[in-house]
gemmi code that builds the backbone of each chain (N, CA, C; Angstrom):
import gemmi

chains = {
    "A": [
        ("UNK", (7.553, 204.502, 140.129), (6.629, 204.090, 139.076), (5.514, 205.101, 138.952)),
        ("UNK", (5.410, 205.392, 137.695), (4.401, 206.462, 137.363), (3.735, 206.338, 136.682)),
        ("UNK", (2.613, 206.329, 136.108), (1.287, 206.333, 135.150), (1.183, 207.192, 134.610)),
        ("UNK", (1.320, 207.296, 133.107), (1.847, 208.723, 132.145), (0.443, 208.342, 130.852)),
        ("UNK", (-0.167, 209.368, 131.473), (-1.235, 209.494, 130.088), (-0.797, 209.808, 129.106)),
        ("UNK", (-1.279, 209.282, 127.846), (-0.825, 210.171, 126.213), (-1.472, 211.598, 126.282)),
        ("UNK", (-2.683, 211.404, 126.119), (-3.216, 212.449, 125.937), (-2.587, 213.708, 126.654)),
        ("UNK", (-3.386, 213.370, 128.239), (-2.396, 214.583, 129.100), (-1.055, 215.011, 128.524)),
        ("UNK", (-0.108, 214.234, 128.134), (1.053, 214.620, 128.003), (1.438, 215.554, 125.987)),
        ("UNK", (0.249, 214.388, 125.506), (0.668, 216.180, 124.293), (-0.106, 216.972, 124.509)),
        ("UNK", (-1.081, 217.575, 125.391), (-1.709, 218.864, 125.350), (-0.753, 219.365, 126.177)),
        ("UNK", (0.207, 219.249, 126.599), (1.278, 219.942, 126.914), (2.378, 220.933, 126.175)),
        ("UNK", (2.266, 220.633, 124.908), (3.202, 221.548, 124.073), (2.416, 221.307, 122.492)),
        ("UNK", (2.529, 222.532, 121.864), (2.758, 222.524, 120.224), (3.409, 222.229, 119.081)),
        ("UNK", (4.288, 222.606, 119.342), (5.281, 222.956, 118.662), (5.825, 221.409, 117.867)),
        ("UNK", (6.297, 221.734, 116.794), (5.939, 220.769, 115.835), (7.199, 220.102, 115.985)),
        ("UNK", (7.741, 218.244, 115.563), (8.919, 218.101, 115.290), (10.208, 218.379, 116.117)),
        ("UNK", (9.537, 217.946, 117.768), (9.979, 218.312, 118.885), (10.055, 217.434, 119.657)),
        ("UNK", (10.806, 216.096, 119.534), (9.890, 214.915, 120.568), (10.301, 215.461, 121.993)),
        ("UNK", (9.417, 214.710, 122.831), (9.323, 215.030, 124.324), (9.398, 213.896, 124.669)),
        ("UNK", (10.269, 213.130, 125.943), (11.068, 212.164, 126.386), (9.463, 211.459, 127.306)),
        ("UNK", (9.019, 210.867, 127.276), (8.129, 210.279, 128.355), (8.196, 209.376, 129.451)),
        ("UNK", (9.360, 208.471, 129.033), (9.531, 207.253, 129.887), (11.135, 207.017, 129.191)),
        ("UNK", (11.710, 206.115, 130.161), (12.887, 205.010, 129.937), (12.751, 203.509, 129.978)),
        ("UNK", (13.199, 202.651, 129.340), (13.468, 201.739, 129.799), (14.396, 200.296, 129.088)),
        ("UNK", (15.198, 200.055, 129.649), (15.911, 199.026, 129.083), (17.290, 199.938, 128.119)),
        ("UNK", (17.574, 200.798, 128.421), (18.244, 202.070, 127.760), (17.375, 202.661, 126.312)),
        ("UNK", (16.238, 202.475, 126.159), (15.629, 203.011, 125.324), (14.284, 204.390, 126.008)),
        ("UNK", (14.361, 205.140, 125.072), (13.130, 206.323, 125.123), (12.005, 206.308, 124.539)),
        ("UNK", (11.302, 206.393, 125.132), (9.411, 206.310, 124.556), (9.121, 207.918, 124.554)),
        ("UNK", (9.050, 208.564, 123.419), (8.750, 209.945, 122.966), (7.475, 210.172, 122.304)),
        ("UNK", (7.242, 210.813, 122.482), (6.033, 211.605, 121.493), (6.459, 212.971, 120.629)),
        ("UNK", (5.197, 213.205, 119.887), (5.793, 214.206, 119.137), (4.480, 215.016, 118.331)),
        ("UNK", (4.502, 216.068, 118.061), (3.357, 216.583, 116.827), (4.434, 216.890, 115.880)),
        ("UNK", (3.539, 216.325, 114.414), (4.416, 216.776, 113.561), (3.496, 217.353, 112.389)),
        ("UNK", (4.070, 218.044, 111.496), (2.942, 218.717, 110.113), (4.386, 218.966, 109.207)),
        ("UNK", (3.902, 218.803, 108.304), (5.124, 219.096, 107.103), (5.886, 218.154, 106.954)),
        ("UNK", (7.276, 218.454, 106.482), (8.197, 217.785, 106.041), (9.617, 217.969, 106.847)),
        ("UNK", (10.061, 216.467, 107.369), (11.361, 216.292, 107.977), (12.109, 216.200, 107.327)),
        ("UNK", (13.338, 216.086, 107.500), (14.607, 215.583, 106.608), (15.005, 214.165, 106.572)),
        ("UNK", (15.728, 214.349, 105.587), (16.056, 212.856, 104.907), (16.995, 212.490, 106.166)),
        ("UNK", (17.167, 211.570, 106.804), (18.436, 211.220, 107.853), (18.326, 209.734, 108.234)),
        ("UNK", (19.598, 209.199, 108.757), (19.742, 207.845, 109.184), (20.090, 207.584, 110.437)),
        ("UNK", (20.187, 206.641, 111.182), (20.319, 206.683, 112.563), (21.605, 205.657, 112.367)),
        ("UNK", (22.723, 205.559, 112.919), (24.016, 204.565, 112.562), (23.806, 203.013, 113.033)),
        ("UNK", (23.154, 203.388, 114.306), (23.354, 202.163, 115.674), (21.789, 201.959, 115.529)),
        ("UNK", (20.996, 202.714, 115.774), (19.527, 202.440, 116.491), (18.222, 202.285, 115.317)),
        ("UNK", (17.563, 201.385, 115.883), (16.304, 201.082, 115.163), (15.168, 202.248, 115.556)),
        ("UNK", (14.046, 202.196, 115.308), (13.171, 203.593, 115.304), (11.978, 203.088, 115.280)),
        ("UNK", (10.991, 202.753, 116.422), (9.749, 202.927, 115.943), (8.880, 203.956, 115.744)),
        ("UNK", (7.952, 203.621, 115.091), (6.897, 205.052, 114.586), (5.561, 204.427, 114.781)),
        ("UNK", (4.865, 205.140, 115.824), (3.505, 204.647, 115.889), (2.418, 206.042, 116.257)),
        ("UNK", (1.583, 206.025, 115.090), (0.646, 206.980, 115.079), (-0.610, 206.744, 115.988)),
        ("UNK", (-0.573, 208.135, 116.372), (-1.896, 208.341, 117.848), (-3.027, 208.727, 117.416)),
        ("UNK", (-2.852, 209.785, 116.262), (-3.471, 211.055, 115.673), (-2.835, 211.445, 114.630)),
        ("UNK", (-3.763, 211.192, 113.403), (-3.591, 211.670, 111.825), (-2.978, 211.079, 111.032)),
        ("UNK", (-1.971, 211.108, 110.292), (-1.073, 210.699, 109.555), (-0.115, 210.813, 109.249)),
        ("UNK", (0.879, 209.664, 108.932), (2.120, 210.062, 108.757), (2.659, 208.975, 107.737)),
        ("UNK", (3.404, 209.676, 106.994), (3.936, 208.810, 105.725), (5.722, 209.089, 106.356)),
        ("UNK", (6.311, 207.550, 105.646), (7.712, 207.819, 105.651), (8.444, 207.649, 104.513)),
        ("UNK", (8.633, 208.692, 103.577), (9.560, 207.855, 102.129), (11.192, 207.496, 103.094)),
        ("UNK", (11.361, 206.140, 102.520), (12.441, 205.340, 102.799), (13.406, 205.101, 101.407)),
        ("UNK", (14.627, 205.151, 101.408), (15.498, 205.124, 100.877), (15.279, 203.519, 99.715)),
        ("UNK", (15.293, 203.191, 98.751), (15.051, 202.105, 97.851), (13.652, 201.073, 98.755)),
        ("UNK", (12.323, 201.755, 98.750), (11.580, 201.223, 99.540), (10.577, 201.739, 98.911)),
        ("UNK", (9.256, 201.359, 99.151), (8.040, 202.134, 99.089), (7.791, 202.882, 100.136)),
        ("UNK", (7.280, 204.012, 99.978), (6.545, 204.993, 101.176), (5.832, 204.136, 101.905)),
        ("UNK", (6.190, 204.558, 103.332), (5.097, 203.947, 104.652), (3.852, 204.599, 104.606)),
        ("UNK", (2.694, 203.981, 104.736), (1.816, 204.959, 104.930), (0.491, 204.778, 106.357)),
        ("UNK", (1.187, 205.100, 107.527), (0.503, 204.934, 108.616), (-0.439, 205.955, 109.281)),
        ("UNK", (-1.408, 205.044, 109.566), (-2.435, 205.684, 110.183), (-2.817, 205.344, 111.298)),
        ("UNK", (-3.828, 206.111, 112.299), (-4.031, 205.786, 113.851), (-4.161, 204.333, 113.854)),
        ("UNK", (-3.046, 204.004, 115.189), (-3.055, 202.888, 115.573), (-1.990, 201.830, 114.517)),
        ("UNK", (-1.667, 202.437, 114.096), (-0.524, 201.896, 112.999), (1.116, 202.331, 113.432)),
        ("UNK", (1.791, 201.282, 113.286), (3.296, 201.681, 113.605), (4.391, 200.635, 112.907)),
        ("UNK", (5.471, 201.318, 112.439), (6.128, 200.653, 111.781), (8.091, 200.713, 112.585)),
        ("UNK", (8.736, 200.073, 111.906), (10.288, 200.010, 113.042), (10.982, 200.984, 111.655)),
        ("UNK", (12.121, 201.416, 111.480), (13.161, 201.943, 110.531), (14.405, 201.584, 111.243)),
        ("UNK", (14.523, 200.526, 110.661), (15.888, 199.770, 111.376), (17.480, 201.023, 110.806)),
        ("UNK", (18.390, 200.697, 111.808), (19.396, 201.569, 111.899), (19.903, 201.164, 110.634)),
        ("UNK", (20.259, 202.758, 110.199), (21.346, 203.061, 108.977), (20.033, 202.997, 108.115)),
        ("UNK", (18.980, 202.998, 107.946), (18.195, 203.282, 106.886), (17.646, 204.836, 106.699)),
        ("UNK", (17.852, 205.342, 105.158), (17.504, 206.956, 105.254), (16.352, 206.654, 104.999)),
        ("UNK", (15.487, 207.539, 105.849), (14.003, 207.880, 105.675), (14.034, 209.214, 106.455)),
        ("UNK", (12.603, 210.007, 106.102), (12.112, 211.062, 105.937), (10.471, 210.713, 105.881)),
        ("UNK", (10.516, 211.243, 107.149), (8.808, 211.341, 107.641), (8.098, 212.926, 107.441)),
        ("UNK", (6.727, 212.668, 107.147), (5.924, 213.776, 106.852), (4.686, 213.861, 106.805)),
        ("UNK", (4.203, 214.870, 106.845), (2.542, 214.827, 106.696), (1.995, 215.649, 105.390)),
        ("UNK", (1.211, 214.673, 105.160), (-0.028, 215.627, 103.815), (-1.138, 216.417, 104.251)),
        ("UNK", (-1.293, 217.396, 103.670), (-2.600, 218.343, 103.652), (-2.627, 218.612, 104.673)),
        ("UNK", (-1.589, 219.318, 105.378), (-1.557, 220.092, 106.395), (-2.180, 219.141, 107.685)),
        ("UNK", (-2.204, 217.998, 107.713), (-2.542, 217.121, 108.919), (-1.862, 217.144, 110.398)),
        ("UNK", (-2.423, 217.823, 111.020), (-1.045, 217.668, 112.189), (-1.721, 216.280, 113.279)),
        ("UNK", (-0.169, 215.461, 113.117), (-0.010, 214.328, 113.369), (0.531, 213.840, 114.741)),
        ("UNK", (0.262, 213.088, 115.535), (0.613, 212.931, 116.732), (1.156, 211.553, 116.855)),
        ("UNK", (2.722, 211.175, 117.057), (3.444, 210.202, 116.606), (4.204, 209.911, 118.423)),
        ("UNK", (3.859, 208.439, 118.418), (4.697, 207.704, 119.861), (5.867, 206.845, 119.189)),
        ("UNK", (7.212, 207.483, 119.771), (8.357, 206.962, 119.131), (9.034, 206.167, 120.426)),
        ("UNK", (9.603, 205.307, 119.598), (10.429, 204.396, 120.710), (11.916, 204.238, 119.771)),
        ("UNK", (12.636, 204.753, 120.798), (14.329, 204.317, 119.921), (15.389, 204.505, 121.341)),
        ("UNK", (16.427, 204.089, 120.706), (17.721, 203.844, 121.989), (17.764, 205.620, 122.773)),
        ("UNK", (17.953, 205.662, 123.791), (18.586, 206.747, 124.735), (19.850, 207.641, 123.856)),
        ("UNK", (20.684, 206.676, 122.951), (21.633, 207.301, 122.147), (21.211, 207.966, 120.768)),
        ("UNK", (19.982, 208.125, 120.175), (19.755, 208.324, 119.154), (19.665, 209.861, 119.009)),
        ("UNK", (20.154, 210.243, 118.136), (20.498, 211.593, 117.406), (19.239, 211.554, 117.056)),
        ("UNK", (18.742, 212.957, 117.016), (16.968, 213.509, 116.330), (17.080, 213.118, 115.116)),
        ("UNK", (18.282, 214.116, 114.349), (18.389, 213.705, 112.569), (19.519, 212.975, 112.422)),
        ("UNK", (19.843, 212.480, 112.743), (21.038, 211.589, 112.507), (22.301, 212.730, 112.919)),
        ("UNK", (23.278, 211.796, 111.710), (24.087, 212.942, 111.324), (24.360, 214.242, 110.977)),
        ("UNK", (22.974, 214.569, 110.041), (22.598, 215.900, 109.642), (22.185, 216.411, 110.336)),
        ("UNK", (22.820, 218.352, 110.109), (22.011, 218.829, 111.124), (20.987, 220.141, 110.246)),
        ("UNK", (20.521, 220.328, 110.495), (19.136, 220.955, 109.934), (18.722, 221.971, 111.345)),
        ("UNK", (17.808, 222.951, 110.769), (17.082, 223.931, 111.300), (15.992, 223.434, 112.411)),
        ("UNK", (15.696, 221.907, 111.955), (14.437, 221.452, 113.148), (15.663, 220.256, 113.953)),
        ("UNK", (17.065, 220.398, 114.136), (17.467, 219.261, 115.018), (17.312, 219.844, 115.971)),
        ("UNK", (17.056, 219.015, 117.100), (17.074, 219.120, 118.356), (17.686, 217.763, 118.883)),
        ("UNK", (18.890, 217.899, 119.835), (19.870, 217.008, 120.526), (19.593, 217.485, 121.751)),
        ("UNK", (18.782, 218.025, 122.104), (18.594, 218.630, 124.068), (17.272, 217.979, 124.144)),
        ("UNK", (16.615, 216.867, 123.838), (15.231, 216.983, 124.115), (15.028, 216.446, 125.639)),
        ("UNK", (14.040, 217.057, 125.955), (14.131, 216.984, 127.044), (12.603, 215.792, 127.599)),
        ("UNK", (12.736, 215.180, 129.067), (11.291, 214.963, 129.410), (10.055, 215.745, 129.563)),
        ("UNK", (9.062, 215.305, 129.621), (7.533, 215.792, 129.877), (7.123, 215.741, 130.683)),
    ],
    "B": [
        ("UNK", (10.381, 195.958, 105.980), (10.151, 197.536, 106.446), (8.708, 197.108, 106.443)),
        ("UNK", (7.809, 196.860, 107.404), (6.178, 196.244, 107.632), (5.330, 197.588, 108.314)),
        ("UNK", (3.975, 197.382, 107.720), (2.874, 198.555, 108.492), (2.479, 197.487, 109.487)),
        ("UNK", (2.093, 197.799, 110.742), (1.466, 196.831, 111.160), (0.339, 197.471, 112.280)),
        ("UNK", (-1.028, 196.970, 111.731), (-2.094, 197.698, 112.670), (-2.563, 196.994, 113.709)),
        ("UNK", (-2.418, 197.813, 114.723), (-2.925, 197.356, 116.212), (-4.360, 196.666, 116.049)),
        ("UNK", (-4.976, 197.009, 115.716), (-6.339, 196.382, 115.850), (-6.958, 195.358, 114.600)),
        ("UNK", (-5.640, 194.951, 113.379), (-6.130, 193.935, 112.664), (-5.482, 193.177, 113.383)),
        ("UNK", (-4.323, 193.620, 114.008), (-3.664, 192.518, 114.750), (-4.390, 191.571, 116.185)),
        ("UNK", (-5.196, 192.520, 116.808), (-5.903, 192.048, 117.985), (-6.770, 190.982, 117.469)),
        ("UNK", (-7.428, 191.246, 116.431), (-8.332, 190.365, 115.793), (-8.213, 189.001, 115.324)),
        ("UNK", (-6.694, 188.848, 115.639), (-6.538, 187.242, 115.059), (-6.294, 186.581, 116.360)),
        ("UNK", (-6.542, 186.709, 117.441), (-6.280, 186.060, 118.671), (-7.276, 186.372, 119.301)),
        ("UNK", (-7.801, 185.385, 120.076), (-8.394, 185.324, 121.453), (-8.073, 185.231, 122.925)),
        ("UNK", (-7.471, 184.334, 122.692), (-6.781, 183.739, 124.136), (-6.138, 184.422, 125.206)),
        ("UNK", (-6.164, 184.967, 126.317), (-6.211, 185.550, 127.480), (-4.854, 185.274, 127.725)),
        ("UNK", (-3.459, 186.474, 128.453), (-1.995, 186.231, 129.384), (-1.765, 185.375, 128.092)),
        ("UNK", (-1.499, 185.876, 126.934), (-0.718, 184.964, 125.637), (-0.465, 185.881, 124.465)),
        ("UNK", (0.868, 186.721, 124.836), (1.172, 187.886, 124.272), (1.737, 187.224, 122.774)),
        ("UNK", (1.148, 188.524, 121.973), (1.902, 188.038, 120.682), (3.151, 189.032, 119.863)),
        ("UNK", (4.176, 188.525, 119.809), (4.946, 189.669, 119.299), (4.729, 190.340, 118.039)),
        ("UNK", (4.801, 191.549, 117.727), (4.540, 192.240, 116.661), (5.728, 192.726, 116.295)),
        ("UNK", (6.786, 193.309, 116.708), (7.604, 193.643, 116.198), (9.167, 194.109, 116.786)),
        ("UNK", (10.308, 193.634, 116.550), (11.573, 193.836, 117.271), (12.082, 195.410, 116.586)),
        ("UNK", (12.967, 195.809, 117.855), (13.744, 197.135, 117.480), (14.708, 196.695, 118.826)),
        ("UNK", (16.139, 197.006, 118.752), (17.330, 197.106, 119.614), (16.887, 196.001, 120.727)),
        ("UNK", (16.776, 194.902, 120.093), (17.031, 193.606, 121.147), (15.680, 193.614, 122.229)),
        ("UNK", (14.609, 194.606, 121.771), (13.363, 194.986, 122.166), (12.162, 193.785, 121.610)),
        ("UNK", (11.287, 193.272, 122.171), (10.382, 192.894, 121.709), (8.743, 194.242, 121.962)),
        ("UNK", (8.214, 194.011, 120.949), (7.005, 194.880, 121.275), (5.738, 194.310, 120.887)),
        ("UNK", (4.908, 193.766, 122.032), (3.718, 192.661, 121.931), (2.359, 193.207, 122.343)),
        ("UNK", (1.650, 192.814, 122.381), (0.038, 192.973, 122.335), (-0.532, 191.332, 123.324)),
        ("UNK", (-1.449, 191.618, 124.067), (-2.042, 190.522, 124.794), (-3.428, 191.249, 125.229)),
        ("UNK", (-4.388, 190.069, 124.947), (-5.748, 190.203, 125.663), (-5.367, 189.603, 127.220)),
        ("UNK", (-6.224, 190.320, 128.307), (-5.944, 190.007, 129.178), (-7.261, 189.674, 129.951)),
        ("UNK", (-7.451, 188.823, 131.130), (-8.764, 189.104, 132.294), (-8.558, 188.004, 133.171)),
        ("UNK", (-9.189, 188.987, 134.280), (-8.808, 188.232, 135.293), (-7.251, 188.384, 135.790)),
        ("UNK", (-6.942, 187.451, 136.729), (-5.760, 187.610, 137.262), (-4.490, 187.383, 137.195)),
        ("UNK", (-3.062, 187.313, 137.071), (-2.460, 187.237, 136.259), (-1.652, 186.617, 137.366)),
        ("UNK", (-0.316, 186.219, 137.337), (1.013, 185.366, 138.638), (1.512, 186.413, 138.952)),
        ("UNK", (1.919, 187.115, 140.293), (2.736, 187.692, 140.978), (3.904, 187.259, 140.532)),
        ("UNK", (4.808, 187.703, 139.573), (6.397, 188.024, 139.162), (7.292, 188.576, 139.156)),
        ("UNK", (8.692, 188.932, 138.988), (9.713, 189.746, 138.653), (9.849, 189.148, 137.397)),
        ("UNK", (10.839, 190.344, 136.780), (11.599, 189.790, 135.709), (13.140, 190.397, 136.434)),
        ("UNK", (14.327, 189.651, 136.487), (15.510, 190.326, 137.165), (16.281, 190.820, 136.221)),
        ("UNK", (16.268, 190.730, 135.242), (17.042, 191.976, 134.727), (16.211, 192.791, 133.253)),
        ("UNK", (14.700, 193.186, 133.328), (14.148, 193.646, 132.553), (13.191, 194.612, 132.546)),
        ("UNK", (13.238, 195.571, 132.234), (11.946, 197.010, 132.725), (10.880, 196.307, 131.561)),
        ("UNK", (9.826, 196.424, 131.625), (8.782, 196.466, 131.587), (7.642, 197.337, 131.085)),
        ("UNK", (7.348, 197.625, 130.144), (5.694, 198.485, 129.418), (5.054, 197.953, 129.385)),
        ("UNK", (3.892, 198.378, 129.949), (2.517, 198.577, 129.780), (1.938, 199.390, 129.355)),
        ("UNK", (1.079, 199.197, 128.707), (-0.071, 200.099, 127.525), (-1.066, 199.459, 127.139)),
        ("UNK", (-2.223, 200.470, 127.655), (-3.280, 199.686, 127.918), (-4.241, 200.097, 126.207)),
        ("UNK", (-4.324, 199.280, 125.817), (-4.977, 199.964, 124.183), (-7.070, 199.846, 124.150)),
        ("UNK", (-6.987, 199.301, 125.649), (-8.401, 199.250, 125.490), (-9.108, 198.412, 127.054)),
        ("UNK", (-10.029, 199.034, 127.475), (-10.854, 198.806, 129.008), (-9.404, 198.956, 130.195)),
        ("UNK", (-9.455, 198.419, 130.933), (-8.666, 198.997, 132.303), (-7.618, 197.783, 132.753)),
        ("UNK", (-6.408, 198.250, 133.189), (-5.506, 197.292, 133.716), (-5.234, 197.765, 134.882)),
        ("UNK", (-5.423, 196.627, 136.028), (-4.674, 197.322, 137.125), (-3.011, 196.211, 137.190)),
        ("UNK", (-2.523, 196.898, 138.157), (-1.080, 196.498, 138.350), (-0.595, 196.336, 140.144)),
        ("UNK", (-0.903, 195.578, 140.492), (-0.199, 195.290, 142.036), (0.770, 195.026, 141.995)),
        ("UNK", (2.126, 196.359, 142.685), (3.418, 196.186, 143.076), (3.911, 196.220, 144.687)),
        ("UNK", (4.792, 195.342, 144.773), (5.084, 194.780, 145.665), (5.988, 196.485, 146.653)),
        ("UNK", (5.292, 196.792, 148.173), (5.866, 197.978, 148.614), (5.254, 199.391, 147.610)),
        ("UNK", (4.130, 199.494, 147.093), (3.614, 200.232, 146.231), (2.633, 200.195, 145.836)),
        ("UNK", (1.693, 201.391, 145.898), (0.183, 201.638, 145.524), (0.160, 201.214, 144.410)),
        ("UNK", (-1.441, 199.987, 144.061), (-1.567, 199.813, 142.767), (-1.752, 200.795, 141.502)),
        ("UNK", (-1.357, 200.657, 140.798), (-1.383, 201.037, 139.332), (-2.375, 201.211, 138.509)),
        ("UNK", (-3.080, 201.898, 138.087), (-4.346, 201.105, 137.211), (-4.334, 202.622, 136.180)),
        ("UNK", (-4.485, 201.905, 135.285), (-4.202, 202.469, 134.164), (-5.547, 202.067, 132.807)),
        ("UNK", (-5.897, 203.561, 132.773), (-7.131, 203.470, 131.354), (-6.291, 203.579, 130.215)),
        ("UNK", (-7.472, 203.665, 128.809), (-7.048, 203.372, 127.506), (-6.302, 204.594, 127.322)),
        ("UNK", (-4.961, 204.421, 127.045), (-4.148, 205.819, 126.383), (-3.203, 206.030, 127.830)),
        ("UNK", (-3.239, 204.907, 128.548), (-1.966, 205.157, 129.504), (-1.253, 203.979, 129.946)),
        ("UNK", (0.270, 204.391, 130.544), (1.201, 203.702, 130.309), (2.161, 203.546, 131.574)),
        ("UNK", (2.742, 202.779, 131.988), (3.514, 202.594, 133.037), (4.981, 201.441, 132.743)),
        ("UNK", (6.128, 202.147, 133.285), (7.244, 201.271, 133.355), (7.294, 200.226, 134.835)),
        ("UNK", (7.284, 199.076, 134.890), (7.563, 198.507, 135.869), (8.729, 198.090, 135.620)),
        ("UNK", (9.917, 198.363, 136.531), (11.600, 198.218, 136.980), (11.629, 196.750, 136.698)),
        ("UNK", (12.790, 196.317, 136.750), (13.463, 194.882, 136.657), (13.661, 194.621, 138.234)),
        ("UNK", (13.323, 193.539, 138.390), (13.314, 192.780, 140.051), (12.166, 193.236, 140.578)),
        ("UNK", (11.120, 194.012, 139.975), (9.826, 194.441, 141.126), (9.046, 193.519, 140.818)),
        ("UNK", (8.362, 192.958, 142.448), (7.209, 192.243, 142.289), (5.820, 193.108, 141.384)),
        ("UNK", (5.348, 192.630, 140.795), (4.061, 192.365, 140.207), (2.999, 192.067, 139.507)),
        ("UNK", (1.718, 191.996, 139.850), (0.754, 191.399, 139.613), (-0.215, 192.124, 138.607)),
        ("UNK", (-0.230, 192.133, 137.359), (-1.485, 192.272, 136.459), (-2.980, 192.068, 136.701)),
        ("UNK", (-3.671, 192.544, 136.605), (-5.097, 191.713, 136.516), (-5.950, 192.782, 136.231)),
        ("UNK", (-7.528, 192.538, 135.922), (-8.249, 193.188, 135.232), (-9.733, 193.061, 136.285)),
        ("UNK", (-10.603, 194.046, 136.873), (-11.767, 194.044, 137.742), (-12.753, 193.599, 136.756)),
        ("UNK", (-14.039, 193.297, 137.303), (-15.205, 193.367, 136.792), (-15.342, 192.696, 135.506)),
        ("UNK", (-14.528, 191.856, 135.047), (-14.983, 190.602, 134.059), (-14.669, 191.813, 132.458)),
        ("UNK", (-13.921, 192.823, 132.852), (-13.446, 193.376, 131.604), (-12.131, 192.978, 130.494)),
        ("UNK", (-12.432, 192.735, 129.647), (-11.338, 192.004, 128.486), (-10.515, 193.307, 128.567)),
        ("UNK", (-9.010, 193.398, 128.778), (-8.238, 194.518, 128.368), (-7.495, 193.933, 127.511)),
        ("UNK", (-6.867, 195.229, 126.415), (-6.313, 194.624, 125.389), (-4.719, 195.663, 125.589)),
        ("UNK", (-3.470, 195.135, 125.752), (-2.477, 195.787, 126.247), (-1.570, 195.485, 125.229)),
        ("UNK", (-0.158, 196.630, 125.371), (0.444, 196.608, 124.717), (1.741, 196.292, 125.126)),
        ("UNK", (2.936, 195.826, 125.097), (3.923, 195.972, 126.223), (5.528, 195.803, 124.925)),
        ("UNK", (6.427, 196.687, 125.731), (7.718, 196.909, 125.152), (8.477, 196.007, 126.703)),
        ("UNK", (9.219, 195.191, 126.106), (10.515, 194.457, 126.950), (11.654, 193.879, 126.453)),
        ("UNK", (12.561, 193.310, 126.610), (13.944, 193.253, 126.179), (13.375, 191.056, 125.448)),
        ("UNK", (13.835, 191.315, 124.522), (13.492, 189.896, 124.182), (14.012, 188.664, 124.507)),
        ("UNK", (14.930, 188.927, 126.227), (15.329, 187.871, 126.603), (13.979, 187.906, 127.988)),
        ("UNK", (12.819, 188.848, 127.934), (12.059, 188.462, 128.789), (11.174, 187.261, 129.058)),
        ("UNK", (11.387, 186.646, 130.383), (10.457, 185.246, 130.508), (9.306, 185.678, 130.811)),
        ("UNK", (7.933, 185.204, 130.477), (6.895, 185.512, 130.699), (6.445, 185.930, 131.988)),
        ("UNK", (6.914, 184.943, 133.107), (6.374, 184.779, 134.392), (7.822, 185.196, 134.967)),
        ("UNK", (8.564, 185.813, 134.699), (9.975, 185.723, 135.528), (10.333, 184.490, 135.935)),
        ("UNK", (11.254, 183.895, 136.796), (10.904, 182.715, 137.733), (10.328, 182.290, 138.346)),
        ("UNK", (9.331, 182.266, 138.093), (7.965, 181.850, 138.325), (7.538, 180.993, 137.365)),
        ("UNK", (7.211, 179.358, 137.446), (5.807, 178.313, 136.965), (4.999, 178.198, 136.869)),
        ("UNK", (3.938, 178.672, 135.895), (2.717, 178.743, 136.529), (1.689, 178.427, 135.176)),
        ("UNK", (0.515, 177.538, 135.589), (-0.424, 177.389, 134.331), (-0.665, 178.495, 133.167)),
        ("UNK", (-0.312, 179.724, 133.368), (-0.783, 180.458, 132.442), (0.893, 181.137, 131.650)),
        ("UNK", (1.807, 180.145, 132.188), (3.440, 180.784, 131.884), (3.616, 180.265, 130.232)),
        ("UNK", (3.789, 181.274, 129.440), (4.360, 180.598, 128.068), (5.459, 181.313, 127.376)),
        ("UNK", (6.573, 180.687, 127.652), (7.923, 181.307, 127.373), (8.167, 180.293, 125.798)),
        ("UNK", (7.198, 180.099, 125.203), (7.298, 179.667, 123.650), (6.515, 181.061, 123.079)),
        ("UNK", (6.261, 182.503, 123.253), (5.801, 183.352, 122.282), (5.934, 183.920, 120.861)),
        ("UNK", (5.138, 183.394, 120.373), (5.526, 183.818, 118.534), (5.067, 185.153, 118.226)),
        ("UNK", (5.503, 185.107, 116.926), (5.034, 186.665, 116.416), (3.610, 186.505, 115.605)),
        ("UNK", (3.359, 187.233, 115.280), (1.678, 187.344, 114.715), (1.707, 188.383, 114.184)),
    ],
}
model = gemmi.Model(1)
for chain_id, residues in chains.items():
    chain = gemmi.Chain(chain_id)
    for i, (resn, *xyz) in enumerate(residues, 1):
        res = gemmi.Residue()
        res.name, res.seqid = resn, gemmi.SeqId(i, " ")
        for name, pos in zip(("N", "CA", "C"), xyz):
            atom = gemmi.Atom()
            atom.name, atom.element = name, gemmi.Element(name[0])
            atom.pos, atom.b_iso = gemmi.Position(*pos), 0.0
            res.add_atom(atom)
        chain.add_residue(res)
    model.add_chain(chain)
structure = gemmi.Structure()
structure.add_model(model)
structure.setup_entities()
């Protein structure tokens, strides 16, 4: 059993659209992440997705939905098989605590220039 | 597809060890509880455990293991079958966050005046 600061743990890396593994439990991953710009559109088949903002903002356009629009201390789920596409405005770089299954693909199916399938712990 | 903010949410409850659920993902519950004072020495036997402390200090007494204590912006997994004990020093209200599998009993097997395995969402 370990005691895992937020903070401590993103002044650990930059790099944008990269989650970093923090914890396990129950076969699910508690990640973090910085993000700025624009992700890709993708769906997850099996797994639900939470999104909970630490730092700045983050919008999600969702597939026949209105845009999410969360802010610190705000978090929302993207239940499996729904396409959404998360992002930030005005250059905000955003600091996002994700929780989803151990099996979840970064972009789903798609693969894109920012997937990453190796992520690793912090 | 819901926004849901941590701290309008804290605001509609008072009541102390009386978690309220906010929101499911993969058979996950993810709740919020004011806490103080001392809490029942428990297991849960087949459920890991989050903690997240969103505000003043939580400590954590585990059974064969240095306590835990954890400030605002940190987080700890406690295993399935480990003894322990929650509680809060010095007459401080903590306001916590916790991820567990939604077949979790409050108190594990354990009875106890402050056990409420009727938890709603909020």
């Amino acid at each position: 059993m370990k005691k895992i600061n937020l903070n401590d743990k993103f002044s650990l890396f930059d790099e944008h659209w990269s989650p970093k593994i923090l914890t396990e439990l129950n076969n699910q991953y508690v990640k973090i992440a910085k993000v700025n710009g624009e992700f890709v559109w993708h769906a997850h088949a099996d797994e639900d997705e939470l999104f909970f903002v630490v730092k700045g903002r983050l919008l999600i356009d969702v597939k026949d939905h209105e845009t999410i629009d969360l802010g610190v201390g705000e978090m929302t789920v993207i239940p499996k098989k729904t396409q959404h596409r998360p992002y930030t405005q005005d250059g905000i770089e955003t600091w996002i605590m994700l929780i989803e299954p151990k099996t979840t693909r970064h972009t789903g199916e798609v693969q894109n220039h920012l997937t990453n399938n190796e992520e690793k712990f912090i």
